[in-house]
KOLRO-500084 format. One record per residue (C-alpha): residue in one letter; x, y, z. Coordinates in steps of 0.02 Angstrom, whole numbers, padded with zeros to 5 digits, always signed. Layout:
BEGIN
AXYZ ...
***
This chain:
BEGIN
X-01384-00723-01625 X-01309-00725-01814 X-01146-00853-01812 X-01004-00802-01881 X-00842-00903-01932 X-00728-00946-01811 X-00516-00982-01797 X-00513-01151-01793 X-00339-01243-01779 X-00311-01433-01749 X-00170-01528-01687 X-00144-01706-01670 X-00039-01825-01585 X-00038-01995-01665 X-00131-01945-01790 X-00129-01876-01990 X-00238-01711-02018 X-00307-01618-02187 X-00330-01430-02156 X-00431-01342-02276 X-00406-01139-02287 X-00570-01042-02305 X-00580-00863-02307 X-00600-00756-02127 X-00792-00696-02075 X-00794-00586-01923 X-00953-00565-01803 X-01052-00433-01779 X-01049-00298-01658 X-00888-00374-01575 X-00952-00530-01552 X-00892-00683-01665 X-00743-00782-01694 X-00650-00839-01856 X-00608-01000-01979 X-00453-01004-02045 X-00459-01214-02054 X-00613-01313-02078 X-00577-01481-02110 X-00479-01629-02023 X-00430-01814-02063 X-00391-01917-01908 X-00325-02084-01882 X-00433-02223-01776 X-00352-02245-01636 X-00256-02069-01620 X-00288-01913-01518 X-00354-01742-01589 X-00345-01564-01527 X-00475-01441-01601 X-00445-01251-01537 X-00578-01121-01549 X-00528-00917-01538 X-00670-00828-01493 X-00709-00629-01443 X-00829-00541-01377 X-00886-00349-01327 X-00800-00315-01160 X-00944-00208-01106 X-01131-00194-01185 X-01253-00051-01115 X-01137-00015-00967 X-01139-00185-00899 X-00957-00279-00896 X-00987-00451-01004 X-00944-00608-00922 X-00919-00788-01008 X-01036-00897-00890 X-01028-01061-01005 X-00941-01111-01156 X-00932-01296-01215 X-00910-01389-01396 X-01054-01514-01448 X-01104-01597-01624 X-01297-01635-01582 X-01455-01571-01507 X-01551-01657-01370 X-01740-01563-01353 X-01700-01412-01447 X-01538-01377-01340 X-01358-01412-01383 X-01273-01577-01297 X-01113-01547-01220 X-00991-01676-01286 X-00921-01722-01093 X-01108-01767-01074 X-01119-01888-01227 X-01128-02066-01165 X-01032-02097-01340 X-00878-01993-01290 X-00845-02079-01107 X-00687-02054-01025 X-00606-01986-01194 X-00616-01782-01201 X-00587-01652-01106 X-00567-01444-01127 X-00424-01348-01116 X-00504-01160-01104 X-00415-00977-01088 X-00488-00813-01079 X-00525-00832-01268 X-00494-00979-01329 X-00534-01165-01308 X-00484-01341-01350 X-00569-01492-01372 X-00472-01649-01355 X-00527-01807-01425 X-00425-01963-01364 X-00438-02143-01437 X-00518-02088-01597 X-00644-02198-01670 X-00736-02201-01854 X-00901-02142-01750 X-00839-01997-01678 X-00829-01917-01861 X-00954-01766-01859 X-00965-01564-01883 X-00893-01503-01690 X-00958-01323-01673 X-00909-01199-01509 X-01031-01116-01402 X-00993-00990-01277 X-01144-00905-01161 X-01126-00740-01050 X-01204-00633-00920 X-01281-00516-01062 X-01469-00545-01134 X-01454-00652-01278 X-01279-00647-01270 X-01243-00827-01329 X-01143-00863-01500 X-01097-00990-01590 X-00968-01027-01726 X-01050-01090-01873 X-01038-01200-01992 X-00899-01290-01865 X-00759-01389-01898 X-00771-01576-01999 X-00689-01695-01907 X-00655-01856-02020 X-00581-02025-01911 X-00502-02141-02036 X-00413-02313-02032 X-00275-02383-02139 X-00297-02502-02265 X-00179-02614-02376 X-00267-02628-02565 X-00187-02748-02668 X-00208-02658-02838 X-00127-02822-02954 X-00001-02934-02898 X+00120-02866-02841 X+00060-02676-02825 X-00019-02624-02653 X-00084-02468-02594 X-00133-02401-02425 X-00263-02293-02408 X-00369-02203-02297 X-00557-02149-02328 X-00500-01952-02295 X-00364-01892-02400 X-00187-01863-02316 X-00117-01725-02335 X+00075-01634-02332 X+00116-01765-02421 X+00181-01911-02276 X+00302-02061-02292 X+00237-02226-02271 X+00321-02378-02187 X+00278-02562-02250 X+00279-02706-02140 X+00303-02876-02215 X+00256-03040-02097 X+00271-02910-01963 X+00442-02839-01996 X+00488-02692-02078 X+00524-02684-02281 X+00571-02549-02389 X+00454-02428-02482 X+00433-02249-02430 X+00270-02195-02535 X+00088-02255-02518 X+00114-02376-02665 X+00218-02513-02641 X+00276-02672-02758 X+00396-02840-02709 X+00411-03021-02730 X+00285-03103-02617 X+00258-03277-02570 X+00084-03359-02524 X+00130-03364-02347 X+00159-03178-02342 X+00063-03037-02259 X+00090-02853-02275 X+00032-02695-02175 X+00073-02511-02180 X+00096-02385-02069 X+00120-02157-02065 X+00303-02126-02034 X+00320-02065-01868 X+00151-02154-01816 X+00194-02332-01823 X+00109-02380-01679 X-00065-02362-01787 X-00041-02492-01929 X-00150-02531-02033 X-00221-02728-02014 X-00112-02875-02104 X-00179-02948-02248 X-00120-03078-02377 X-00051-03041-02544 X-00118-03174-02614 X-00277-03274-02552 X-00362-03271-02376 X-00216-03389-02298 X-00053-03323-02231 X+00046-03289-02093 X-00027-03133-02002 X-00077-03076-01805 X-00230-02975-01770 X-00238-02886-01609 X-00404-02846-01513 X-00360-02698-01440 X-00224-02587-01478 X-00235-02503-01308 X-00326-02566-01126 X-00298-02492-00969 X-00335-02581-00809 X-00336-02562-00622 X-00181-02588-00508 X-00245-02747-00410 X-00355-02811-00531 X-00362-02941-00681 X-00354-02901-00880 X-00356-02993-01034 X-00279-02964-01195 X-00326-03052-01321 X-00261-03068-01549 X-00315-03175-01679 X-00162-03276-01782 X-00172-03389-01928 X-00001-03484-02019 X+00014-03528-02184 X+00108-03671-02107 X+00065-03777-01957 X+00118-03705-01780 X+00262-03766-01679 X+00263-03645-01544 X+00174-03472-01476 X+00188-03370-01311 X+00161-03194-01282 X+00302-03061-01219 X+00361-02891-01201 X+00434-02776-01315 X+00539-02761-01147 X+00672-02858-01241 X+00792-02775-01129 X+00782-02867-00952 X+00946-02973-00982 X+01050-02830-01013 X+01065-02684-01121 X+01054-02770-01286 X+00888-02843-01355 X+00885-03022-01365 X+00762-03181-01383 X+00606-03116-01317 X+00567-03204-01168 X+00401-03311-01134 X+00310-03223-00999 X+00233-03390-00928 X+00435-03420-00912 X+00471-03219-00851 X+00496-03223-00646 X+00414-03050-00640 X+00247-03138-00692 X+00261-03283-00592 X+00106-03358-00549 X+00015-03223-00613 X+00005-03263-00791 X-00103-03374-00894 X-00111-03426-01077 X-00264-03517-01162 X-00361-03515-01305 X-00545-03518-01309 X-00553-03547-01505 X-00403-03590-01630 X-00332-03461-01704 X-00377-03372-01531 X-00257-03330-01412 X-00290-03234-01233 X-00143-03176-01104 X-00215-03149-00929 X-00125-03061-00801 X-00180-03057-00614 X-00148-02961-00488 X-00087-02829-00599 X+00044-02682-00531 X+00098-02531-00613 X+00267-02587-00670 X+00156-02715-00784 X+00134-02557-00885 X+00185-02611-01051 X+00160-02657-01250 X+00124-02842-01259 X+00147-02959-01409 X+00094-03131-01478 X+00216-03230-01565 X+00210-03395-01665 X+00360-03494-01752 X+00339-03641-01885 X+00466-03780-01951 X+00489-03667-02112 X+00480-03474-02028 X+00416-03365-01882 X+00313-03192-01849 X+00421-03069-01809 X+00402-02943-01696 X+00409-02753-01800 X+00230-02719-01779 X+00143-02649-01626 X+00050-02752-01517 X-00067-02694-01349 X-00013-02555-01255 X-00083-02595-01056 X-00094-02477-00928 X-00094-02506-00745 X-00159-02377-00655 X-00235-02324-00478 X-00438-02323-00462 X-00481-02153-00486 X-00678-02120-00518 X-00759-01943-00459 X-00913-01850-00515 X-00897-01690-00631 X-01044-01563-00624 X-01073-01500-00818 X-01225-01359-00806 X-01317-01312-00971 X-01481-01222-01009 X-01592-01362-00915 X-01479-01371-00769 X-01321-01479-00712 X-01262-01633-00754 X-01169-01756-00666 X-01036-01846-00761 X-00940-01993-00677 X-00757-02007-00734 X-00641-02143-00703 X-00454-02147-00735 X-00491-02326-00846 X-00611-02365-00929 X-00605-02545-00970 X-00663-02626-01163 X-00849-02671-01147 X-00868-02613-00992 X-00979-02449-00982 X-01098-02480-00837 X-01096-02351-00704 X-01197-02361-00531 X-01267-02209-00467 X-01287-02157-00283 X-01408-02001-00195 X-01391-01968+00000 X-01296-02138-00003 X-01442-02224-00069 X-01424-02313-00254 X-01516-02230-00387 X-01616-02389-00478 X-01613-02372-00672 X-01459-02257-00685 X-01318-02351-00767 X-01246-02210-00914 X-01085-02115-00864 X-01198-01960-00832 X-01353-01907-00737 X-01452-01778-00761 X-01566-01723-00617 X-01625-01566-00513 X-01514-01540-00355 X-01549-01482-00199 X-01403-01376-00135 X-01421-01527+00032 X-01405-01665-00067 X-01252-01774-00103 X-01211-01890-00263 X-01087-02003-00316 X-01047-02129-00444 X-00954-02309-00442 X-00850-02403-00580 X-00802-02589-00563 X-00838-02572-00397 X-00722-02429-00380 X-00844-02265-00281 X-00804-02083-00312 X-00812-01976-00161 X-00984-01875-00157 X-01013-01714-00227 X-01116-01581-00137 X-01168-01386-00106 X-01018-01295+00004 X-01068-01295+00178 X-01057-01136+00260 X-00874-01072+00254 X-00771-01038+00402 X-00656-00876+00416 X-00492-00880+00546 X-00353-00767+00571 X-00166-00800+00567 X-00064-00780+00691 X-00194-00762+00822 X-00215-00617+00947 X-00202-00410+00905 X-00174-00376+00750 X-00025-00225+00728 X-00002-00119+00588 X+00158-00175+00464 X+00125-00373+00530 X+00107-00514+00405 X-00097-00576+00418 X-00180-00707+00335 X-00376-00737+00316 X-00427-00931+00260 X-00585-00978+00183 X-00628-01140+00229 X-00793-01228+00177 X-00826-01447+00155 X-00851-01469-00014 X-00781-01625-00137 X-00830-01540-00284 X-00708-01393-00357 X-00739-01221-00251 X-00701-01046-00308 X-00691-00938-00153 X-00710-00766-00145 X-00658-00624-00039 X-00769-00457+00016 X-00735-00306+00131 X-00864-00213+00207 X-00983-00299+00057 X-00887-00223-00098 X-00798-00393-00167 X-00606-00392-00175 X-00587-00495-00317 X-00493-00616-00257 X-00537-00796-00303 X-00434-00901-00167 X-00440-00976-00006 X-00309-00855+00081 X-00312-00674+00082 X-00138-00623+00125 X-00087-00460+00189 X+00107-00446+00202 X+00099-00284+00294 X-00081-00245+00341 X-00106-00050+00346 X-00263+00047+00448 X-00358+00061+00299 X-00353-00131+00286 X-00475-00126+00448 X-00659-00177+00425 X-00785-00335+00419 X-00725-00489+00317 X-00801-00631+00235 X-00787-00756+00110 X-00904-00853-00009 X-00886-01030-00079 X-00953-01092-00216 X-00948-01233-00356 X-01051-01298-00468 X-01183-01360-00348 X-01222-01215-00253 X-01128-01062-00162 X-01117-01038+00030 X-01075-00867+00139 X-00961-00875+00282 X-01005-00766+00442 X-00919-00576+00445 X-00761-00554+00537 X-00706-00393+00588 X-00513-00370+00555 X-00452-00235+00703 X-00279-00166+00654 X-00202-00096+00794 X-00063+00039+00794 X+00015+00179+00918 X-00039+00370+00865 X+00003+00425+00717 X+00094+00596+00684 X+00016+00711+00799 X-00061+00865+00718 X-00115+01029+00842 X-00242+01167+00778 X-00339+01304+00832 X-00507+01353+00794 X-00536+01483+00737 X-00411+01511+00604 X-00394+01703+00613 X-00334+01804+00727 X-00375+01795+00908 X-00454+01931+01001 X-00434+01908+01204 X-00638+01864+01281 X-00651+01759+01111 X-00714+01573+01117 X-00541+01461+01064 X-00533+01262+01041 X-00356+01179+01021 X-00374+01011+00947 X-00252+00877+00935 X-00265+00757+00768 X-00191+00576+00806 X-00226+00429+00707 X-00222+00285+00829 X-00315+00122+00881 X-00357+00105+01009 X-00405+00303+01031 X-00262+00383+01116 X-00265+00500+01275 X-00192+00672+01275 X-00092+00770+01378 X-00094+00961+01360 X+00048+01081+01378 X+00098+01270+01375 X+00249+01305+01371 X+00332+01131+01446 X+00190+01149+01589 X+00070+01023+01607 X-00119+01087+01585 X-00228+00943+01552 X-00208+00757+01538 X-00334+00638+01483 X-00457+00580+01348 X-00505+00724+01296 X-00420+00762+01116 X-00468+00953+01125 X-00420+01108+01228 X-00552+01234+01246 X-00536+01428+01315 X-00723+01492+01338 X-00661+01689+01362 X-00463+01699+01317 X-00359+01803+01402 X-00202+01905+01358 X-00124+01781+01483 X-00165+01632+01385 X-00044+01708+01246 X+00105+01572+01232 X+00176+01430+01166 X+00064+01259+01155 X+00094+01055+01096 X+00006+00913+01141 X+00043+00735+01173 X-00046+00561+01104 X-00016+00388+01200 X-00092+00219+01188 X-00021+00051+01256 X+00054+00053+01063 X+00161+00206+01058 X+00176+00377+01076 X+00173+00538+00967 X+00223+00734+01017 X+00158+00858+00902 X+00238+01018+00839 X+00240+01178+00944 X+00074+01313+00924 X+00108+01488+00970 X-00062+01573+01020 X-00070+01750+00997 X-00195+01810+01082 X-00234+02012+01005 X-00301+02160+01127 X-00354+02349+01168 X-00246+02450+01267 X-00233+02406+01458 X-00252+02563+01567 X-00102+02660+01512 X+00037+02723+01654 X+00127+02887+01660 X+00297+02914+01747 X+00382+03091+01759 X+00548+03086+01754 X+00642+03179+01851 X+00530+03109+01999 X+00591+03270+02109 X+00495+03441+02123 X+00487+03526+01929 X+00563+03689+01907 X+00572+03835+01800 X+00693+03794+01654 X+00713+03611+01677 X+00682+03472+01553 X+00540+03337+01612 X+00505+03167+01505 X+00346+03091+01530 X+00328+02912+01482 X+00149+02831+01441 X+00162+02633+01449 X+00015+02530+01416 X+00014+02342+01391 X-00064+02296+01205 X-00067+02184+01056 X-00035+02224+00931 X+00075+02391+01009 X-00012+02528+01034 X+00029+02681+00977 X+00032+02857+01103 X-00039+03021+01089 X-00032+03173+01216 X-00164+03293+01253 X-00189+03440+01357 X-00337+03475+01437 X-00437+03615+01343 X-00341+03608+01201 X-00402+03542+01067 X-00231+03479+00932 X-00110+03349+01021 X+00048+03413+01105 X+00149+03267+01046 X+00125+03071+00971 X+00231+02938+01040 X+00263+02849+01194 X+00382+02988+01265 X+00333+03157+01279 X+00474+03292+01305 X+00477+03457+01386 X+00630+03570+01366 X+00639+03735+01469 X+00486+03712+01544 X+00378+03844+01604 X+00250+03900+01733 X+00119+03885+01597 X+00156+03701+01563 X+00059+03667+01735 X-00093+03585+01709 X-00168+03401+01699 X-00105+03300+01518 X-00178+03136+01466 X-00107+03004+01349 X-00221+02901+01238 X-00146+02722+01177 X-00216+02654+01031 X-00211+02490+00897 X-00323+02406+00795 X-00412+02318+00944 X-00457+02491+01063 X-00391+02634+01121 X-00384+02682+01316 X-00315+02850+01407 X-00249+02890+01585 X-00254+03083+01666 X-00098+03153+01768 X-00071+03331+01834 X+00080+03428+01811 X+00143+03561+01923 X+00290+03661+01875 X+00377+03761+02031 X+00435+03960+01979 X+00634+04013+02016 X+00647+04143+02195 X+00792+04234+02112 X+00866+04269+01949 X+00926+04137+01836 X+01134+04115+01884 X+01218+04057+01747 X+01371+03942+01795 X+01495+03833+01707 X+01539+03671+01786 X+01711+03588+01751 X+01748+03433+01830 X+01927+03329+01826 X+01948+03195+01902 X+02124+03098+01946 X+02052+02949+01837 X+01969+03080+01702 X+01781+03034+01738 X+01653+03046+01878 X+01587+02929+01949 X+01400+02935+02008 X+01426+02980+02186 X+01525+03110+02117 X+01386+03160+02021 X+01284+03179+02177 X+01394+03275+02291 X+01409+03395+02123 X+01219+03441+02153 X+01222+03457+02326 X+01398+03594+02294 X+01280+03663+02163 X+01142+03714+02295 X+01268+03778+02418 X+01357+03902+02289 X+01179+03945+02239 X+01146+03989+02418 X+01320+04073+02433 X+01301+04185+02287 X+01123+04249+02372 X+01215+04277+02517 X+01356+04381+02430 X+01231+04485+02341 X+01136+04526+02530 X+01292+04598+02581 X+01351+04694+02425 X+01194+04778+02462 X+01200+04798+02617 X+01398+04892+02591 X+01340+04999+02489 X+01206+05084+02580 X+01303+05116+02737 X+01423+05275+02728 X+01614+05248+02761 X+01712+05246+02928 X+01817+05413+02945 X+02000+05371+02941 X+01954+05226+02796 X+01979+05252+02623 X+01825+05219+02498 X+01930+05104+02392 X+02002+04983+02501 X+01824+04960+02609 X+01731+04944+02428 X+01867+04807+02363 X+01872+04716+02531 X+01672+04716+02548 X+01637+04656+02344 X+01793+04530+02353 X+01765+04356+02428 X+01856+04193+02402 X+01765+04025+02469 X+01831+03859+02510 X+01709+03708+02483 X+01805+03528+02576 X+01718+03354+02545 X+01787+03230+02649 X+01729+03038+02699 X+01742+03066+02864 X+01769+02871+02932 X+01863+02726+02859 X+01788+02596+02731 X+01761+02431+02798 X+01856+02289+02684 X+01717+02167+02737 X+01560+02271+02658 X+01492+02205+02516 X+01496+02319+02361 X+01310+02377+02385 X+01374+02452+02556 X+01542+02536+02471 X+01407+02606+02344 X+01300+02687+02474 X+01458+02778+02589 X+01532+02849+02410 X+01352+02929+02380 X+01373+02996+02579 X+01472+03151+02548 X+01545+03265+02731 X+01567+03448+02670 X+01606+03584+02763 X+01575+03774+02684 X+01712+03924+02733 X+01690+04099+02672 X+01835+04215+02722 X+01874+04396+02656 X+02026+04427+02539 X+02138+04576+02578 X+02109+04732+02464 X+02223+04730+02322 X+02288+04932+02338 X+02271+05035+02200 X+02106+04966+02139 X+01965+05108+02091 X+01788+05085+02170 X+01710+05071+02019 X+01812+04937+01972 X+01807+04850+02140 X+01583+04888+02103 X+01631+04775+01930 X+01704+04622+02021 X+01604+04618+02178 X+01524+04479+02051 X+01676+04373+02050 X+01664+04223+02168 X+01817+04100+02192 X+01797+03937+02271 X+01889+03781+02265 X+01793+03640+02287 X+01878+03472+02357 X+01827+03281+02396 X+01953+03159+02483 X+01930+02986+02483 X+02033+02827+02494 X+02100+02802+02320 X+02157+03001+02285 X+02101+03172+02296 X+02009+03239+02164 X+02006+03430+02142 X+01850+03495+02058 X+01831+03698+02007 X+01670+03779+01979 X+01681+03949+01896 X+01503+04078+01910 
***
């Protein structure tokens, strides 16, 4: 893989920098990274940030591209790239600070050796997909220095250039003088020492030295920074020399503030009650002083300094002495992989000065030979490892065990509830865990899978993987049962189309439930089926079946109802029916209706047919005669028809001939309350048939008259007019009382009972009539016609 430049910024803290701009060189194909700083100064003793932007293709050849490694190194070790957090040289002092693309590399307590070229390396899932940022960034660690140029000119440099231009601070016999630029000029004695210092970074002076000679008053300090152990002992230690002899020394804190709020004689720490007992002062050389402080506790977190005073003058106290921090033992293992496999690094939260042995332990067991920070070895996903400092033992690092999966809250699971899944697996070393459903992966890289309202579609088998850098474990599958009451309930019919009665028909009813619901079936609010059974099934349907349907879902959960279904069930004709109306004996001149009914869907439609005649008499479902005839006798079908069928039925019709020739009569009828009633109706007819009989009795005995000769003595005219001249009298009477207490059916049945009773008398000749005039009205009947009954009497008057 080509390397391309990459964006390189530093930062530092405590320390001075020189960025040099080069110009931007991208990667190829999407992969690469860019320079836009190459170069940086750091002070000894300061802490460094290097960041590296990288990019790469997001997808190459269809496959998704995945950063699997990415580390900064500045050597090779067999042909492969050493990862700096593996370096023996680089103990306990960096660490990475990596995003999605980018990463940092910080460097803490800088020293003159860990000046190199620091190049980036990132590695991913894709073949040969490993790139690295070339040629890297320069990292220069420098320390200040006082030059004396001539007597009384000093200068303090650095073996990198600084750059931005900073302000300098001078110290003179360890307090603070004037002078604000690298150069710097005064009146000095013999007894004087001078150091400088970066404005703003004080606490990294550069060492005392004397103007003029090798003799002078001046403190050296081992260490400019030890940490230690809560509970355990530490030494700091300086070197001092005085132009004059020595009348006193003692160490202190720059804690000048115990007495009050105002700084004031530093204070002796062999004389301080917060070290009592604990401290001790000696000097193992001269010119050699050591502070020792047992027992130490975290409040003895501070900057310690040595101070000396003479008959003639005194150190003071502007320059930095030893910063000490107490901390808790914290040492663990980290597990670093590279092309050849992992490696262990043990990392304690202090390292002490000249102290770098580490022991190293396997299945509990000490590894003999094995005293570096790291170990590199093949690991069996069963083994354990872990590393001790100062007697201080990590916890040991191992494979996950197998995970376990539980459910929370416990019990059935309902639809809308809040449900969590843990993944839970032993394992010291950093685990990823990882979530899959049904074996697709749910990208979810925690312990917990949270559902805040778990739906249906959330149902299904469960598990969870852990891994780290050691090895990866599967948990067992756990099937995740939501349970709910049914669903909307949904009712169809099968088939779709239209449904033809002796057709095969399924109802079903849809109902999303768990556990499976049972159904009850209905038609028309009537129970037909109940049980598990989800469908409703007609082998042969019947016209009967037509109607409204709906079904019902239950489970211990709920219940659902589902919308009405109204089955039309389609049909031939039934075997049509034919009524005659009137229902009495057909005569000459009437009108008949016959009626054809059939039962059908869709409605049929009628025809009528005459037997041996070929056209239809008539189409619909009521066939009319008006004035029948004689010749309307014979036998008539009707044929019903739709889309389904037709079907016909046969009748015969019989039509009666009149005896004597057609009378021709006019009816009035009044009544009191100007209508008539139904039984009035009735006793009408039955009047009718006696006038008919009356007026064939009339015209027997106008022929009989006329035939026999007259009586001597009798004149023609009067016999004629008295013989031809009639005048009738028709009563209707109810002949008993109506009983209150009947009920109206009763009343209705003795109104339709009519008593009548017929009297025919003959009319005295009218004199001076002519026979052939009394011949003219022999035709002329009179009657009066009357019913009584309880209300009032109604007078009726037919006219022929």
């Amino acid at each position: 893989m080509t390397g391309a430049a990459m964006s390189l910024t530093a930062a530092a803290s405590g320390f001075v920098v020189l960025l040099l701009t080069v110009p931007v060189v991208h990667g190829q194909d999407g992969w690469g990274a860019t320079y836009s700083l190459r170069k940086i100064c750091a002070l000894k003793g300061s802490t460094v940030e290097i960041r590296c932007s990288y990019r790469y293709p997001p997808r190459v050849n269809g496959h998704e591209t995945t950063v699997e490694r990415r580390f900064w190194f500045t050597k090779f070790q067999d042909e492969e790239p050493v990862d700096v957090r593996t370096d023996s040289a680089y103990a306990g002092r960096v660490q990475y600070h990596c995003g999605e693309n980018d990463c940092t590399l910080t460097i803490r307590d800088l020293r003159e050796s860990d000046s190199a070229q620091y190049k980036f390396m990132f590695i991913t899932n894709q073949p040969g997909g490993a790139f690295t940022g070339s040629p890297g960034v320069t990292l220069s660690v420098t320390g200040l220095q006082v030059k004396v140029i001539y007597s009384p000119r000093l200068k303090c440099s650095s073996s990198c250039d600084l750059t931005n231009h900073p302000s300098y601070i001078w110290y003179k016999n360890g307090q603070k003088t004037g002078g604000k630029t690298k150069y710097h000029s005064g009146y000095f004695y013999d007894e004087d020492s001078v150091s400088c210092a970066v404005e703003g970074h004080e606490d990294l002076p550069s060492p005392s030295v004397c103007v003029y000679g090798d003799s002078c008053n001046r403190v050296t300090y081992t260490d400019r920074s030890i940490c230690a152990f809560k509970g355990s002992s530490v030494d700091i230690s300086c070197s001092y020399n005085s132009y004059r002899s020595v009348t006193s020394k003692f160490w202190f804190t720059a804690e000048c503030y115990r007495s009050g709020s105002y700084c004031r004689q530093p204070v002796d720490l062999s004389e301080d009650s917060l070290y009592a007992g604990r401290v001790q002062v000696f000097e193992t050389t001269t010119g050699r002083s050591t502070l020792r402080i047992n027992d130490l506790r975290e409040s003895d977190s501070a900057q310690y300094r040595f101070k000396f005073k003479t008959y003639w003058s005194e150190w003071q106290s502007g320059l930095p002495g030893t910063t000490l921090t107490v901390t808790e033992p914290r040492v663990q293992v980290e597990v670093i992989w590279s092309s050849t496999g992992p490696t262990l690094v043990c990392h304690s939260s202090c390292l002490l000065p000249g102290r770098s042995s580490f022991v190293w332990y396997e299945n509990g067991n000490i590894i003999q030979g094995e005293t570096s920070h790291s170990l590199r070895r093949l690991i069996d996903p069963e083994d354990s490892f872990s590393c001790a400092y100062e007697g201080y033992r990590s916890p040991p690092v191992y494979a996950p065990r197998v995970p376990t999966v539980w459910v929370s809250p416990p019990g059935d699971i309902m639809k809308n509830s809040s449900v969590t899944l843990s993944c839970s697996s032993d394992a010291n070393s950093p685990t990823v865990y990882t979530w899959y459903k049904n074996n697709q992966s749910l990208l979810r890289k925690e312990p917990q899978l949270v559902f805040s309202s778990i739906q249906s579609s959330d149902s299904g088998q469960y598990y969870c993987t852990a891994e780290n850098d050691l090895g990866r474990r599967t948990s067992n599958s756990t099937f995740i049962n939501v349970k709910y009451g049914p669903q909307t309930s949904t009712l169809s019919v099968s088939p779709s189309g239209e449904i033809v009665e002796g057709s095969s028909v399924t109802l079903t009813c849809s109902s999303d439930a768990n556990p499976a619901a049972d159904y009850t079936w209905y038609k028309e609010n009537q129970t037909l089926l109940q049980g598990p059974e989800d469908i409703y099934h007609f082998s042969s349907i019947r016209s009967e079946d037509r109607g409204t349907y709906y079904c019902r879902s239950v489970n211990q959960h709920g219940r659902s109802v589902s919308s009405p279904l109204f089955i039309e069930v389609y049909y031939a004709p039934k075997l049509p029916s034919v009524s005659v109306s009137p229902s009495a004996e057909i005569m000459e001149g009437s009108s008949v209706n016959l009626t054809c009914s059939s039962d059908a869907n869709p409605a049929a439609n009628y025809t009528w047919y005459k037997e041996d005649e070929d056209s239809a008499k008539a189409s619909g479902q009521i066939f009319t005669i008006t004035n029948i005839r004689a010749e309307h006798s014979g036998s008539y079908y009707c044929e019903a028809q739709n889309s389904r069928g037709r079907n016909n039925s046969t009748f015969h019709l019989t039509v009666r001939a009149s005896k004597s020739r057609l009378c021709t009569s006019h009816l009035h009828l009044k009544g009191a309350a100007g209508s008539v009633k139904s039984a009035a109706a009735g006793s009408v007819a039955v009047i009718f048939l006696a006038l008919i009989f009356l007026c064939a009795f009339v015209l027997f005995r106008r022929k009989k008259i006329l035939k026999q000769p007259p009586e001597p003595g009798e004149g023609p005219d009067n016999t004629a007019q008295q013989d031809e001249l009639f005048y009738a009298s028709v009563s209707f009477s109810t002949n008993r009382q109506p009983n209150r207490h009947k009920t109206g059916e009763e009343e209705e049945d003795e109104e339709g009972v009519e008593y009548t009773v017929v009297n025919v008398k003959s009319a005295t000749a009218t004199p001076g009539l002519r026979r052939g005039e009394a011949v003219e009205d022999s035709f002329a009947l009179y009657s009066t016609v009357s019913k009584k009954r309880r209300e009032s009497a109604q007078q009726q008057s037919v006219s022929l």
